[in-house]
N, C-alpha and C positions, 0 to 999 in steps of 0.2 A: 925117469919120470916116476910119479908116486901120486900118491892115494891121497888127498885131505879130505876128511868126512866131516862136513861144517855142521851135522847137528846130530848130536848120537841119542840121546834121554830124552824121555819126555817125563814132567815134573810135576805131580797133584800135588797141590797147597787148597789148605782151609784157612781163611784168613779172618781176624777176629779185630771189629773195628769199634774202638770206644769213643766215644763225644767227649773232647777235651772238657767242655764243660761239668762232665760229669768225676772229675780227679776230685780227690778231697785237697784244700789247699797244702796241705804239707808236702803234697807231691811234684805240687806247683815251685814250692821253696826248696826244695832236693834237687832240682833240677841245676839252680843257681848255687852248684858249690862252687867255694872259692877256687881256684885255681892249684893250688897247692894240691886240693884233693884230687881234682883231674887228673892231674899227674901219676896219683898213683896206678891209676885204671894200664896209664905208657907202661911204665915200671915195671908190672906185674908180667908184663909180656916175655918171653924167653929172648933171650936178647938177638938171638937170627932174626925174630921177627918185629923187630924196630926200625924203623927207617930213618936213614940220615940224613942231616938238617939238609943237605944237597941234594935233589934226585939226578940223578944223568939223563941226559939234555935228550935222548928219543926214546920214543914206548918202545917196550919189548927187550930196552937195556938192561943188562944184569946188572945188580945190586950186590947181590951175593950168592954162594953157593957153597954147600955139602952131603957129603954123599950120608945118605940115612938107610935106614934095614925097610925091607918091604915084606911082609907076609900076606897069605891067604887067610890063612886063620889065627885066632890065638894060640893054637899050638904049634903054630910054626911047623908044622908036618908038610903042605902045601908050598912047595918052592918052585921058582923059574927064576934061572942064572941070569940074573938082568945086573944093569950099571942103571944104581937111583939115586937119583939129584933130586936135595931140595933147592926149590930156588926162592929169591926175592927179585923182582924186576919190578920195573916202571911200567904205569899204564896210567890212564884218565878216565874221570867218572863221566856221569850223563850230561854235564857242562862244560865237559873238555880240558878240568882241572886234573894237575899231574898228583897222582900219590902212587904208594909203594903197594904189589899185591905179591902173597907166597903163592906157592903152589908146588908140582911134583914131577920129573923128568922122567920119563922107565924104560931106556935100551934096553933088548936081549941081547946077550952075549954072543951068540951064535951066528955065523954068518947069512947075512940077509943073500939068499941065493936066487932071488925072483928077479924079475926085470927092471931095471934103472937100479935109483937109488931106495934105500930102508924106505917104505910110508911111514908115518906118520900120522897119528889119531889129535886134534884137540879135543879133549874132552870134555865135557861140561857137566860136571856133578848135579846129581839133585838133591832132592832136600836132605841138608846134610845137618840143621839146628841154627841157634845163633851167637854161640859161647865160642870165644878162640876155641876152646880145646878141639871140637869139633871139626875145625877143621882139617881136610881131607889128609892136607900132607901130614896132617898128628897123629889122625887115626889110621894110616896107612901103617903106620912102624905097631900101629899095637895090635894088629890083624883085626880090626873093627869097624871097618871102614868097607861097608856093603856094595860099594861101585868096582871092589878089587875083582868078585867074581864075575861081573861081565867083563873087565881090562882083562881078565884073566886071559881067555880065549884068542884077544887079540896080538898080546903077548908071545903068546903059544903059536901061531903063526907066525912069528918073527916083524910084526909091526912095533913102532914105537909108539908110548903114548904120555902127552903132556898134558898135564891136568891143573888147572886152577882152584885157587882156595874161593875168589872172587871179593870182592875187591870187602874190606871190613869183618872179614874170617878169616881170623889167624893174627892178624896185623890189627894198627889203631884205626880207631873208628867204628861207624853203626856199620851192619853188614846190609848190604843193598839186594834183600831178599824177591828174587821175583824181576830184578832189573831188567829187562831184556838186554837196556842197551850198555849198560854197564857192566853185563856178565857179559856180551858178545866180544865187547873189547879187553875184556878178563882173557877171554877163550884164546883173541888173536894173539894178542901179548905176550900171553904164554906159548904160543909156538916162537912165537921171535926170539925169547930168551931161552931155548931150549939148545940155541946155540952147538947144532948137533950136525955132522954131514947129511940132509934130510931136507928130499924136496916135496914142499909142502904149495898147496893152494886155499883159500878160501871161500868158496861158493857160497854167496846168499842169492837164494832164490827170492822173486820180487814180490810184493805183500799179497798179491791173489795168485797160487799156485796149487799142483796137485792136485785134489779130492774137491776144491776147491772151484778150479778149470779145467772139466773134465774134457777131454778132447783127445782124437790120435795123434800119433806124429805125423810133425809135416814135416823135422829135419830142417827148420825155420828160426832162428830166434833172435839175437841182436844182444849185443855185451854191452857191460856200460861199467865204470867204477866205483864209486861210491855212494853215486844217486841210483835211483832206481830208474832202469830203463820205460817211459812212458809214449804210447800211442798218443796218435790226432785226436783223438778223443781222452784222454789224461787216464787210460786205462795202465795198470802197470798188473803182465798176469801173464805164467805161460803155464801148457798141459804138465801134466806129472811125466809124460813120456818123452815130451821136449824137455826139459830139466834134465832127467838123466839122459838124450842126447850129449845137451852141453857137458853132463862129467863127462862122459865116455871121449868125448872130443879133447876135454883140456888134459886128460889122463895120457889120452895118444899125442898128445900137438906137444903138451907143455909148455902152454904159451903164457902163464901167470906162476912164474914160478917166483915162491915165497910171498905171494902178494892177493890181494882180497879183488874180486869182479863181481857182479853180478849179472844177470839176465833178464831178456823179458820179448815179449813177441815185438 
């Protein structure tokens, strides 16, 4: 059995909103380039990160793969003997449509000597910009890439961790800054395609929990899969201490393994 940690970062954004109205028109007319020009924006892309006119038929399928250099810092002074993969898989946006997203795979080398099999991190970058280059799995190889030092640590225990670019960083397209639910299914995705011996789970806790619902344990709570678990009263909401019950449960049971549940009283 193993570890999945379904939400590691938490992410400050300032966000800056203009009244289309207020565009001068030629930005209106920039908008509407012919097609020929779009193309170039594809083109430009390093060609790992283009997706083919096919996607493979379920999320989390690999597209592609190779292994890339990973540093600490820019001087490369800072190493841990890992096996990294960049990958491309399949995943869908916040309407269920399939596109391609990259992202970054990080074994230690070293044998995982804890109990069950290797854990397993998804990890969810924060604000990482909104230009390909940015993304995670580019900045990882050029030691610039500020989420390496906390991966760091985890590493260093001998966890794995899979990291998404999210979905429009790195690859074609706008980048869906802030998505929740378009980064969540980034986040799962990328465990699917990491395609590694590594038993993983995914916990989402239900929209009122923690800090939230404050309460003891009662050692109470009720699973559910992709809806959220909801009371006779349409409350969907457990303590921050029943929550970690349930990991500590599915951690010892392993009874969702490779696959996403959720909870609630």
């Amino acid at each position: 059995m193993s570890i999945r940690l379904g939400r590691m970062v938490a992410t400050a954004a300032a966000a800056v909103l203009v009244p289309l109205v207020s565009l001068p028109a030629t930005t209106a007319h920039a908008a509407e380039a012919p097609p020929s020009e779009a193309l170039v924006a594809e083109e430009e892309l390093p060609a790992f990160y283009r997706a083919p006119a096919t996607l493979p038929p379920a999320n989390g399928d690999l597209i592609r793969s190779e292994p890339m250099r990973f540093t600490l810092d820019p001087a490369g002074g800072a190493r841990i003997a890992l096996t990294t993969t960049r990958v491309l898989y399949r995943s869908t946006d916040r309407t269920g449509d399939p596109h391609a997203v990259s992202g970054t795979v990080l074994v230690p080398k070293t044998p995982w000597i804890g109990p069950g099999r290797r854990p397993v991190i998804g990890y969810a970058a924060g604000t990482q910009g909104i230009g390909d280059t940015c993304a995670p799995s580019r900045q990882l190889s050029e030691g610039f890439e500020y989420e390496s030092l906390f991966m760091a640590g985890m590493l260093a225990r001998g966890w794995a961790v899979a990291m998404t670019d999210y979905e429009g960083l790195g690859t074609a397209g706008m980048h869906t800054y802030m998505d929740r639910e378009s980064q969540g299914r980034a986040v799962l995705d990328a465990l699917r395609a990491a395609d590694t011996p590594i038993s993983w789970f995914y916990l989402s806790p239900p929209p009122v929990f923690g800090a939230q619902a404050p309460g003891k344990p009662t050692g109470h709570y009720r699973l559910g899969d992709d809806e959220p678990v909801v009371t006779d009263d349409g409350e969907s909401t457990i303590s921050g201490a029943d929550l970690a019950v349930a990991l500590v449960d599915e951690i010892e049971k392993g009874a969702h393994h490779q696959a996403r549940f959720t909870v609630g009283y």
